[in-house]
C-alpha positions as CSV (number, residue, x, y, z in Angstrom):
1,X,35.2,-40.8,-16.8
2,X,34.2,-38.2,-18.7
3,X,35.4,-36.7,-21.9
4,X,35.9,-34.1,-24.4
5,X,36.5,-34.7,-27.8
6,X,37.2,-31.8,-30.2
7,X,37.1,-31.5,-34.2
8,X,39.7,-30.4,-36.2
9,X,40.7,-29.8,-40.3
10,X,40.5,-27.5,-43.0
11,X,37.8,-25.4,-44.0
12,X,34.9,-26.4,-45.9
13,X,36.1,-29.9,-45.3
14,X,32.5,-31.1,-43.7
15,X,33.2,-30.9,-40.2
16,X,29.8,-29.1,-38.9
17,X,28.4,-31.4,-40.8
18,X,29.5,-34.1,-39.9
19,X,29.0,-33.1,-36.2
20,X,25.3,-32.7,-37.2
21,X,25.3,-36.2,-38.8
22,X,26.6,-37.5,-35.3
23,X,24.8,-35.7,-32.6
24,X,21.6,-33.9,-34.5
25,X,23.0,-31.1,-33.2
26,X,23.9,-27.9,-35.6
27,X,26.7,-26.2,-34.0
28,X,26.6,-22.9,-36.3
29,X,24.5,-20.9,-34.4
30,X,25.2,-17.4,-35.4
31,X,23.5,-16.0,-38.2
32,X,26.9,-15.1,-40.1
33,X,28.0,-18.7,-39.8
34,X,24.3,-19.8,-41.3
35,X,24.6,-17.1,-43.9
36,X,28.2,-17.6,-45.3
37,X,28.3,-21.4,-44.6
38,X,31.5,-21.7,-42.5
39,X,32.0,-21.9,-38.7
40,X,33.5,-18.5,-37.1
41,X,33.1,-19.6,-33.4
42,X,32.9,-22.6,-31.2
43,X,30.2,-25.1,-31.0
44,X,29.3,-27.7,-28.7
45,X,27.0,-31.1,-28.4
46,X,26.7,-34.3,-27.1
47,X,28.1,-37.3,-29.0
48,X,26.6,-41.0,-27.6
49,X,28.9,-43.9,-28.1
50,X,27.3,-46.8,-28.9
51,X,28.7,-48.5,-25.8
52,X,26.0,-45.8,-23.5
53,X,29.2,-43.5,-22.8
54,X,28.3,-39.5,-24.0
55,X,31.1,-37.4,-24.8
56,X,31.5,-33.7,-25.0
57,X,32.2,-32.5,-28.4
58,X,33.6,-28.9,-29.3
59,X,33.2,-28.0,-33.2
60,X,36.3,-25.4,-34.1
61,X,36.2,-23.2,-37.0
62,X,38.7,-24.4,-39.9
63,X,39.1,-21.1,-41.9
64,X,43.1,-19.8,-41.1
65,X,41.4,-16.4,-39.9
66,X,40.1,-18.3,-37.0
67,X,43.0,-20.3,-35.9
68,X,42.9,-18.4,-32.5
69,X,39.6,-19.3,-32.0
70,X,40.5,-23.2,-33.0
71,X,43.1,-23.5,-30.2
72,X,40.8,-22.0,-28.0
73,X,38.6,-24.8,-28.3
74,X,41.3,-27.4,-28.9
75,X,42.3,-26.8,-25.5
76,X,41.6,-28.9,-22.5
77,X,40.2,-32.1,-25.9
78,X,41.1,-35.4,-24.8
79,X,41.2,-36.9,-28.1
80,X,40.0,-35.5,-31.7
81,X,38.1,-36.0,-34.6
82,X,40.4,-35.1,-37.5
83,X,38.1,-34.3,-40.6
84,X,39.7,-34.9,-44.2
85,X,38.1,-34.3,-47.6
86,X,37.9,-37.2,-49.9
87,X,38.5,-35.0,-52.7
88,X,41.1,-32.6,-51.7
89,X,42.9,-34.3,-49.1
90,X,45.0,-32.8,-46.5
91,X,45.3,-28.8,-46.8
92,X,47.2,-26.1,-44.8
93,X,44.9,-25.7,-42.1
94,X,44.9,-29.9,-41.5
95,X,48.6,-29.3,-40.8
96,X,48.5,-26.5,-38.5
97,X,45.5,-28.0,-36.6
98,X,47.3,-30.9,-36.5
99,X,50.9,-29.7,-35.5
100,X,48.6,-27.4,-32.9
101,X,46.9,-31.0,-31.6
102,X,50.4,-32.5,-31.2
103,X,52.3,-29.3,-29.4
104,X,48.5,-29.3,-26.3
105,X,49.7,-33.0,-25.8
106,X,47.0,-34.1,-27.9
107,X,47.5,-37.5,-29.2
108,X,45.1,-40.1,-29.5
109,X,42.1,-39.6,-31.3
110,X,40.1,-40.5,-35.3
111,X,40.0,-38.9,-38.4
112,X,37.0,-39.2,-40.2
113,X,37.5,-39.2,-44.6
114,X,34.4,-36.7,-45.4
115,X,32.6,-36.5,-48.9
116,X,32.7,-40.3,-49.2
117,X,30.2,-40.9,-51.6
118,X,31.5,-37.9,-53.7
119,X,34.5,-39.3,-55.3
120,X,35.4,-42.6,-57.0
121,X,35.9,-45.7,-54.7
122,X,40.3,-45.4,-56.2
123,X,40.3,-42.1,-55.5
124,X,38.5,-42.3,-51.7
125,X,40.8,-45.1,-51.7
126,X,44.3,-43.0,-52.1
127,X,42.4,-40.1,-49.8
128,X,42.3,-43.2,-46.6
129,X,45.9,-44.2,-47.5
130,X,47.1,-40.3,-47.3
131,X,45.3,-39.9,-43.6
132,X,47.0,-43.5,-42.6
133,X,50.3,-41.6,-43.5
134,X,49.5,-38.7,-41.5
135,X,48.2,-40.0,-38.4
136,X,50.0,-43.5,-38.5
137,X,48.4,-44.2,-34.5
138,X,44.9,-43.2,-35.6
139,X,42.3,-45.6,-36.8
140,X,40.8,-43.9,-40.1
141,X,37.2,-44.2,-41.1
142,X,35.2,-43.1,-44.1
143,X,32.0,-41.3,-44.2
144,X,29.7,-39.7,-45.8
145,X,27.6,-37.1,-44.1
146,X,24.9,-36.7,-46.4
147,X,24.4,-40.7,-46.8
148,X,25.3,-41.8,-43.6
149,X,27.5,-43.9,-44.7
150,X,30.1,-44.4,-42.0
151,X,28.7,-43.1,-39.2
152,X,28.0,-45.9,-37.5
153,X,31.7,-47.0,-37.6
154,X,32.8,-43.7,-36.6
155,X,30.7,-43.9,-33.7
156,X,32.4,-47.2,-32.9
157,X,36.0,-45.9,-33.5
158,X,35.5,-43.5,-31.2
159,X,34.1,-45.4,-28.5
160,X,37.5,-47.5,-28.9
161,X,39.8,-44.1,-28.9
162,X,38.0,-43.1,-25.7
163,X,40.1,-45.5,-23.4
164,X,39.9,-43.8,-19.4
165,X,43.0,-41.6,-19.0
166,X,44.4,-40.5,-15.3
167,X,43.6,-37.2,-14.5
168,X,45.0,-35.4,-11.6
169,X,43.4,-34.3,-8.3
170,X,44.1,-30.5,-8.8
171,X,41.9,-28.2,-7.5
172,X,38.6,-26.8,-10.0
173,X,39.9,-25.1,-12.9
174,X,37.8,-24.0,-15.9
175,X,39.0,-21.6,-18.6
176,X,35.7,-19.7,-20.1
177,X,35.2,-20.1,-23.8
178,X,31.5,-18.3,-24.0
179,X,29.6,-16.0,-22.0
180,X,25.9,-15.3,-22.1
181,X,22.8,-14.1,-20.1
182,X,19.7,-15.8,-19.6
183,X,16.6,-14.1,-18.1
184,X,15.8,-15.3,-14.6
185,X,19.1,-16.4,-14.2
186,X,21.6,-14.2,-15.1
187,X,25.0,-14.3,-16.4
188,X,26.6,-18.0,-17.5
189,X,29.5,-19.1,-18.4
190,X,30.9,-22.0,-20.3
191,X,33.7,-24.0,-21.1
192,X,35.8,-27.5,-20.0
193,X,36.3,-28.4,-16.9
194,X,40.3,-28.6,-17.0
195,X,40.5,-30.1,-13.3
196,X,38.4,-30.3,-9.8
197,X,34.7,-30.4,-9.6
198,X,31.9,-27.7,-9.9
199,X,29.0,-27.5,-7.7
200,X,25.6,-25.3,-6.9
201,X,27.0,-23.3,-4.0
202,X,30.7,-23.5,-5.0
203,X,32.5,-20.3,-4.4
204,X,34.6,-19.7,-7.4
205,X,37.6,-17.1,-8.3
206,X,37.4,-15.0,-11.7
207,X,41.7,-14.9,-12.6
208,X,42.7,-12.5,-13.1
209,X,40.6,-10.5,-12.2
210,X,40.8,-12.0,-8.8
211,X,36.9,-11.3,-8.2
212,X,35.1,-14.2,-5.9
213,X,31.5,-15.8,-7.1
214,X,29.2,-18.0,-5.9
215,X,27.3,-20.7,-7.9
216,X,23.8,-20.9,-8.8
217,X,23.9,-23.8,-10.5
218,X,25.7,-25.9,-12.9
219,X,24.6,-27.7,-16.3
220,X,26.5,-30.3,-18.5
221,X,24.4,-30.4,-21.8
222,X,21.5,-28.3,-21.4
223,X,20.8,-30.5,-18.0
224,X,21.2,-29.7,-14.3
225,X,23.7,-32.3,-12.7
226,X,24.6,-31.4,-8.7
227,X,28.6,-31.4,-9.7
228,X,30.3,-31.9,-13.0
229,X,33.6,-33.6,-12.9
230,X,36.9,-32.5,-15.2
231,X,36.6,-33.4,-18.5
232,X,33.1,-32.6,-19.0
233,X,31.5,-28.9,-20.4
234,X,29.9,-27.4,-18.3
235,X,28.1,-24.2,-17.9
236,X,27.7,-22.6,-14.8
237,X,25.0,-19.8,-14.1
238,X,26.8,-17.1,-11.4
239,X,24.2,-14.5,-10.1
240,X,25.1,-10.9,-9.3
241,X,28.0,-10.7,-11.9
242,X,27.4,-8.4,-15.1
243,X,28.3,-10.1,-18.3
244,X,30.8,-7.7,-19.1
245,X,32.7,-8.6,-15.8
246,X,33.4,-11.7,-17.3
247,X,35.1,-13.2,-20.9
248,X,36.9,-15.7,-22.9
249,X,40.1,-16.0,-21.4
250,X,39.3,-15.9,-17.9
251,X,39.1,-19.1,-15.5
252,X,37.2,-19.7,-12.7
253,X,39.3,-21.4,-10.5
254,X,39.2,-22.3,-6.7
255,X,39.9,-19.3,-4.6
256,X,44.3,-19.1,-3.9
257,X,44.7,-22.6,-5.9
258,X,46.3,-20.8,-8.8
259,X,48.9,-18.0,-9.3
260,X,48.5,-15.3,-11.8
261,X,52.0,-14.1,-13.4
262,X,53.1,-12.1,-16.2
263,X,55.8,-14.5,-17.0
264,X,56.0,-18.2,-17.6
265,X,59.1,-20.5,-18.2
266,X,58.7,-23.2,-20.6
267,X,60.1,-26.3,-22.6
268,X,60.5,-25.3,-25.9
269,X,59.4,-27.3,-29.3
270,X,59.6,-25.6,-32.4
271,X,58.3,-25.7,-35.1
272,X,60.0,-23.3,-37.2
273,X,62.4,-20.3,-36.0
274,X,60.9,-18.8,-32.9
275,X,60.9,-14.6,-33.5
276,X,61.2,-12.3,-30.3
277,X,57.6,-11.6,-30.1
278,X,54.6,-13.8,-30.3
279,X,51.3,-14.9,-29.7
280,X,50.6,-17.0,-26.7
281,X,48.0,-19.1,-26.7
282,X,47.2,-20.9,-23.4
283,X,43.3,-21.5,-21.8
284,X,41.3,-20.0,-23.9
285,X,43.1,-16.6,-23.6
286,X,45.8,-15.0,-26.3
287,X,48.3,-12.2,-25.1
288,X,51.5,-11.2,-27.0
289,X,54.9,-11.9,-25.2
290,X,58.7,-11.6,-25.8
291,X,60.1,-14.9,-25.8
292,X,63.9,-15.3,-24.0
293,X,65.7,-17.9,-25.7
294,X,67.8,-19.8,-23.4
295,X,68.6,-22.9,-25.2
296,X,65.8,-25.8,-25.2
297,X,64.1,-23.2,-22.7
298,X,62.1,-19.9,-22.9
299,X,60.5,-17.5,-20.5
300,X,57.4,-16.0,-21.9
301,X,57.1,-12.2,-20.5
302,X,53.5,-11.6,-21.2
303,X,51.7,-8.2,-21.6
304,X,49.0,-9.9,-19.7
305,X,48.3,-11.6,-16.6
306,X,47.5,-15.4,-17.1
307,X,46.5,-18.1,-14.9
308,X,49.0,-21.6,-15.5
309,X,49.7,-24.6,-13.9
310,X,53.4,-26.9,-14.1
311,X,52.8,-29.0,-17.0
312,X,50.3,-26.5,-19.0
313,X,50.8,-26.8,-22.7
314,X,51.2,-23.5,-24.7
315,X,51.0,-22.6,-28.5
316,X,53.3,-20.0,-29.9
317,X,52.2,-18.5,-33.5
318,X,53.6,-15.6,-35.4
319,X,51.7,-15.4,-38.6
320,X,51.2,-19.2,-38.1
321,X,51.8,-22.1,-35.2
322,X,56.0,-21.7,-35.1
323,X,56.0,-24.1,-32.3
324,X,54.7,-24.2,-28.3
325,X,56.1,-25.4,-24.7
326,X,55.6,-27.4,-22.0
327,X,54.8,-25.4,-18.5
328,X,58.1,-25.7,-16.1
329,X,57.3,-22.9,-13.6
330,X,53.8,-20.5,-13.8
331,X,55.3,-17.7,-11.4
332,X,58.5,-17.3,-12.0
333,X,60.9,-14.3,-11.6
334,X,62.1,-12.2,-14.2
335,X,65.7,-14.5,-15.3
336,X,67.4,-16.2,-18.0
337,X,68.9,-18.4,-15.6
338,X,70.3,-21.9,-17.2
339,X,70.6,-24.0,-13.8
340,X,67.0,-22.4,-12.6
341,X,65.5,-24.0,-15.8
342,X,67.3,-27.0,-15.4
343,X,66.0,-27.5,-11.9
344,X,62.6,-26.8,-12.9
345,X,62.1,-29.4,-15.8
346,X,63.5,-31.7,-13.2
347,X,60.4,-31.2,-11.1
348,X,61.6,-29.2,-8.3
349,X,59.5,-26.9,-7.4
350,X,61.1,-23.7,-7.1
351,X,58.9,-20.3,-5.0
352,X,58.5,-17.4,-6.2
353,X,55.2,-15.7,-6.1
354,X,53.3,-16.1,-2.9
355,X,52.2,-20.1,-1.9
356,X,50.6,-21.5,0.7
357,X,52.7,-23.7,3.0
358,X,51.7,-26.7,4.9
359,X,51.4,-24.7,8.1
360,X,48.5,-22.9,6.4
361,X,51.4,-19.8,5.9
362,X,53.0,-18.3,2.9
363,X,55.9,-18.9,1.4
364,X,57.7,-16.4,-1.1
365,X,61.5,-15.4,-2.7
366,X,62.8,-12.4,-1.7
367,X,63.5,-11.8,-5.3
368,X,59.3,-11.7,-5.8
369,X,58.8,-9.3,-2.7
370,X,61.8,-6.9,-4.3
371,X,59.6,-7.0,-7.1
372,X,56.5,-5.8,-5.7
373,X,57.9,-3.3,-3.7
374,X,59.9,-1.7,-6.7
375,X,56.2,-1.7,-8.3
376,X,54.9,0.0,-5.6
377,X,57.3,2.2,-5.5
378,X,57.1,2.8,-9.8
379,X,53.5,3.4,-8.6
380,X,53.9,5.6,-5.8
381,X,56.3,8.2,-7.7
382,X,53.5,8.8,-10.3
383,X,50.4,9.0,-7.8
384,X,48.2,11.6,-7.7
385,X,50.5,14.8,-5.8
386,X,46.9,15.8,-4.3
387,X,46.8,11.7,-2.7
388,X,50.1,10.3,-3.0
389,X,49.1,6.7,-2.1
390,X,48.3,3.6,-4.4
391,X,45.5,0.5,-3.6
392,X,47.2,-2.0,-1.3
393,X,46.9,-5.6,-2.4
394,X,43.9,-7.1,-1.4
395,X,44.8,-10.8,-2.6
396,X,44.9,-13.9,0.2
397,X,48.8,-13.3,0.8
398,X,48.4,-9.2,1.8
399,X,48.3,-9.4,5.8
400,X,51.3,-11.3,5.7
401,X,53.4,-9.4,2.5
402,X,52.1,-5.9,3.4
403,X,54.1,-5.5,6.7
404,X,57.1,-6.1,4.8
405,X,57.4,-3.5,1.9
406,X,58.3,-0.9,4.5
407,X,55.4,1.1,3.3
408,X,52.6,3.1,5.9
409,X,49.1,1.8,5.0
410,X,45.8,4.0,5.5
411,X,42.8,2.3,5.3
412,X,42.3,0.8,1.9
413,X,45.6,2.5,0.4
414,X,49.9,2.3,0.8
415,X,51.7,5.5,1.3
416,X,55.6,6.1,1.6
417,X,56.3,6.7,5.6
418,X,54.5,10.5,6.3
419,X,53.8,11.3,2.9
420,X,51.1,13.7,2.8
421,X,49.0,15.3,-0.2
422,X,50.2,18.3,-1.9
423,X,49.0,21.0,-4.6
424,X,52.6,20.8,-6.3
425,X,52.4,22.4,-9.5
426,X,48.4,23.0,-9.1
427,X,48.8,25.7,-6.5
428,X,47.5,28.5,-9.2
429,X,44.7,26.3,-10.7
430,X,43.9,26.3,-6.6
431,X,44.1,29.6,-6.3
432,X,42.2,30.8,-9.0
433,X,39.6,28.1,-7.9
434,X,39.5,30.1,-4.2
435,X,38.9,33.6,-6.4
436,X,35.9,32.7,-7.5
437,X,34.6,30.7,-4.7
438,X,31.3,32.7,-2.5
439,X,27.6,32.1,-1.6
440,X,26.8,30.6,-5.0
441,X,28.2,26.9,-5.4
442,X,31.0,26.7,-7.9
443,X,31.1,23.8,-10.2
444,X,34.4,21.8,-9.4
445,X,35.1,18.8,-12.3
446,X,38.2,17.5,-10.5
447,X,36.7,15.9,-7.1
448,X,40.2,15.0,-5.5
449,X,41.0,18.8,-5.8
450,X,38.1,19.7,-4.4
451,X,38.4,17.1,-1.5
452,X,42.0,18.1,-0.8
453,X,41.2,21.7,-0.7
454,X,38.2,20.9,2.2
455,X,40.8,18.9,4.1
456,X,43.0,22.4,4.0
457,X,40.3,24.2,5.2
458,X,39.9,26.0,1.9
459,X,36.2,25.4,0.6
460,X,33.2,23.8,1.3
461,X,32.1,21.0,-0.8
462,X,28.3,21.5,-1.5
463,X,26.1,19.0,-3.6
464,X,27.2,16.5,-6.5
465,X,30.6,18.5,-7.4
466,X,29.8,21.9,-6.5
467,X,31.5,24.5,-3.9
468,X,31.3,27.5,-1.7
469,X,33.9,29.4,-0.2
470,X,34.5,28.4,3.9
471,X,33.2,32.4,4.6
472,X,30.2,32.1,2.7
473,X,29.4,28.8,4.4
474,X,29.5,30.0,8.3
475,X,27.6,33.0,7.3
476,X,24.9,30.6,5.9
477,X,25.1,28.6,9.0
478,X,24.9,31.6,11.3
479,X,21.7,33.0,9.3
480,X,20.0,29.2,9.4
481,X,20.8,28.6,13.3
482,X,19.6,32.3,14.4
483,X,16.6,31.4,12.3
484,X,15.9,28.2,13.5
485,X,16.4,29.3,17.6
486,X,13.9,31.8,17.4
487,X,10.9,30.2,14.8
488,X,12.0,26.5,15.5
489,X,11.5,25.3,11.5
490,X,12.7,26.4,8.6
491,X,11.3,26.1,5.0
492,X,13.5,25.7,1.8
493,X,11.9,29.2,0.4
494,X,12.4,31.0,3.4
495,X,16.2,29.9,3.6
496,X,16.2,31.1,0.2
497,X,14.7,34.5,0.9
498,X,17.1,35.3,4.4
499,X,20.4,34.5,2.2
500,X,18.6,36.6,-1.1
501,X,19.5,33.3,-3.4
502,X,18.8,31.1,-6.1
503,X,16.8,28.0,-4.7
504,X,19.1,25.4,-6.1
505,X,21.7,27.3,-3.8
506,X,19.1,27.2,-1.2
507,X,18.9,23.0,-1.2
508,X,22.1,22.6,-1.4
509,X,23.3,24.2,1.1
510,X,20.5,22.6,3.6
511,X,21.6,19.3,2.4
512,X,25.3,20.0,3.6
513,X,23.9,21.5,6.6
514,X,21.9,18.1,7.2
515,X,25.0,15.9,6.1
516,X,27.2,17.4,8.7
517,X,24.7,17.8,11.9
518,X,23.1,21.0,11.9
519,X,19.9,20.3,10.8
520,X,17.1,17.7,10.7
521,X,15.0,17.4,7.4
522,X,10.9,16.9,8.8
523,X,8.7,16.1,5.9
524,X,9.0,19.7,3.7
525,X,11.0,21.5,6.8
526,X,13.9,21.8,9.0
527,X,14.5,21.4,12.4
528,X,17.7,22.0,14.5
529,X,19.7,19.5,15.9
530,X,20.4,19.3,19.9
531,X,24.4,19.1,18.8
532,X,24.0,22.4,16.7
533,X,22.2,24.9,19.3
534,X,24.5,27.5,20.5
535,X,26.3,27.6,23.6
């Protein structure tokens, strides 16, 4: 079964090295990381056990500034590789990584006693009985990267921490840790494989963003495999997506697996006191939340959208790691309801958002559907006067939800029952706009004013935001058909010359005539269409 093993420890306590001592791999790959000597980002190799099994290894930056970035990469580890100085022993950041290893559900795992062969054999000595304290479950080892010394037993320790754990049959889930392009293939994206199985061809979801992919193909380690299986990283190349369309933070999931919620109850632990507001670190994404304290319990109620499963681990950190939670219910509704939490860390399973029901249906509270139509409606009283309608949903559950908001919908938008568009307070700015309006196209910056003012009869759209007044267009029409029914063509320059103006007013005016039917564009001339001669 494969597995991911991640490092963890202070700063400048040898742990890229190390990683290099094991795999041959230098994980510092950005020049700032070469140049100041620390790790800043993630990194990632292969690690071979001597017993033929490979691991996946994820080197985490130990500097305090880059504790995000460390829990990040920490999550979705099976075990870990704590790193220790000889010399210095255990610092702040071997704490917090620590407490942060405990609070994912992290718990088996090696820590490694670095700088070995720098120190006297008392003093390496007292550093092995400190990390025995520390970790009593954890089988300690000492090294040296530099000498090698060690590494052969490390390798061996961690063969014995990597005993086959049960993973769950939930569908794919992969929360992206790194994003790159590659020419001739496009965007990729990395990270480890949480749950399910990726394969070339797979159509994948981008949560929470909600956009659908397709796979090109899928790597584990620099090598093509036909799937990857949970627990492994992977990195999976997905044509036709821009990089920017895609971050850290995201997860590519299987398509209606997952919900996406602003809120999510959990199992407390602290740490230390728990403030109002924190960070929330879950995936590979952070977001700020207000935390409702209802005993042992908490709702989270993010300022972004997240994608969570029951049983997902969280971190919570305000300044530092103050304590985390154990997923009860991803979707939840907005409440600071005792028995509702109770129920839920019993393991019932308790609908609220939208979820599909053995019939192939969907199932959802009444309290969620309240919710969204009292966002539509927030919505809908602030929309545009000159449109007054908002995007329906366009997620899996919408044919069956839609109906039910008691709301008209037209086309690809949701209006209140017979709203229509009005100028409101923009009846001057229309005005004026008609005043000035005649043969020679007006510049309009506000399109939707311009389209609503056509659909009143008002103007003419002409061109890439440009008008004419609705007069000044039929008397252009009139000259153009009279000219084409008795010469048959017409020339740009000769349109020009019959109307007496400018030849950018000239072209594009015949490109509204050919737009709505009038005329034909033949090579440099135009011909009249059967539809426009006169009666």
């Amino acid at each position: 079964m494969p597995l991911t093993v991640g490092t963890a420890g202070h700063v400048d306590h040898g742990k890229t090295w190390l990683v290099r001592a094991l795999t041959g791999k230098d994980t510092d790959r950005l020049p700032e990381e070469q140049a100041r000597g620390i790790s800043i980002d993630l990194g990632y190799a292969p690690l071979d056990l001597p017993d033929g099994r490979r691991l996946s290894l994820v080197d985490v930056p130990g500097h305090e500034r880059f504790v995000r970035t460390m829990v990040a990469g920490a999550t979705g580890i099976d075990l870990f590789l704590l790193v220790i100085d000889a010399g210095e022993g255990a610092r702040p950041q071997t704490h917090e990584h620590l407490a942060i290893l405990r609070l994912l559900g992290v718990e088996r795992g090696v820590i490694a006693v670095t700088k070995a062969d720098a120190v006297e054999p008392d003093a390496l000595e007292l550093a092995l009985v400190e990390a025995r304290e520390l970790v009593p479950t954890s089988e300690v080892v000492a090294v040296s990267a530099k000498t090698g010394r060690g590494l052969d037993d490390l390798r061996v320790a961690l063969a014995r921490a990597s005993v086959e754990m049960e993973r769950s049959d939930a569908p794919t889930r992969l929360y992206v840790d790194r994003v790159f392009s590659l020419h001739g293939i496009g965007t990729v994206a990395t990270g480890t494989l949480w749950s399910g199985r990726i394969a070339p061809g797979d159509v994948l979801r981008i949560d929470p963003g909600g956009r659908e992919v397709r796979v090109r193909s899928v790597q584990v380690h620099d090598r093509e495999v036909d799937v990857a299986a949970a627990g492994q990283r992977v990195a999976v190349a997905l044509p036709g997506l821009e990089r920017r369309e895609l971050g850290r933070g995201d997860a590519l999931v299987e398509p209606d697996a997952y919900d996406v919620s602003y809120r999510l109850d959990v199992e407390v632990e602290e740490l230390a006191p728990i403030p109002a507001r924190v960070l929330v670190h879950h995936g590979t994404a952070t977001m700020l939340a207000r935390v409702v304290r209802v005993g042992r319990f908490a709702q989270l109620r993010l300022d972004a959208p997240v994608v969570a499963a029951r049983g997902d681990r969280v971190v919570l950190r305000a300044g530092t790691t103050v304590g985390g939670g154990l997923v009860i219910d991803a979707a939840p509704p907005r409440h600071a309801d005792p028995e509702r939490f109770e129920r839920s860390a019993r393991g019932e399973v308790l609908i609220h958002a939208p979820s599909r029901s053995a019939d192939g249906g969907w199932t959802f509270s009444d309290e969620w559907l309240e919710e969204l139509r009292s966002d539509y409606e927030r919505r809908l009283t602030v929309a545009d006067p000159l449109d007054p309608g908002v995007l329906a949903p366009t997620e899996a559950w919408a044919a069956a939800v839609v109906p039910r908001l008691g709301l008209e919908r037209r086309g690809a938008k949701l209006y209140r029952p017979g709203a229509a568009g009005s100028l409101g307070t923009r009846e001057r700015e229309a005005a004026e706009l008609e005043a000035r309006l005649g043969l020679d196209p007006v510049k309009v910056d506000d399109a939707e004013l311009a389209r609503f003012l056509e659909r009143q009869g008002r103007l003419v759209r002409a061109g890439d935001g440009y008008a004419v007044s609705n007069t000044a267009y039929e008397r252009a029409r009139d000259v153009l058909v009279a000219e084409l029914e008795s010469a048959g063509r017409i020339t740009l320059a000769r349109f020009r010359d019959l109307l007496g103006v400018s030849r950018k007013t000239a072209q594009l005016l015949l490109e509204r005539f050919d737009a709505d039917g009038v005329t034909r564009r033949q090579g440099d001339e135009r011909v009249l269409r059967r539809s426009a001669l006169r009666r």
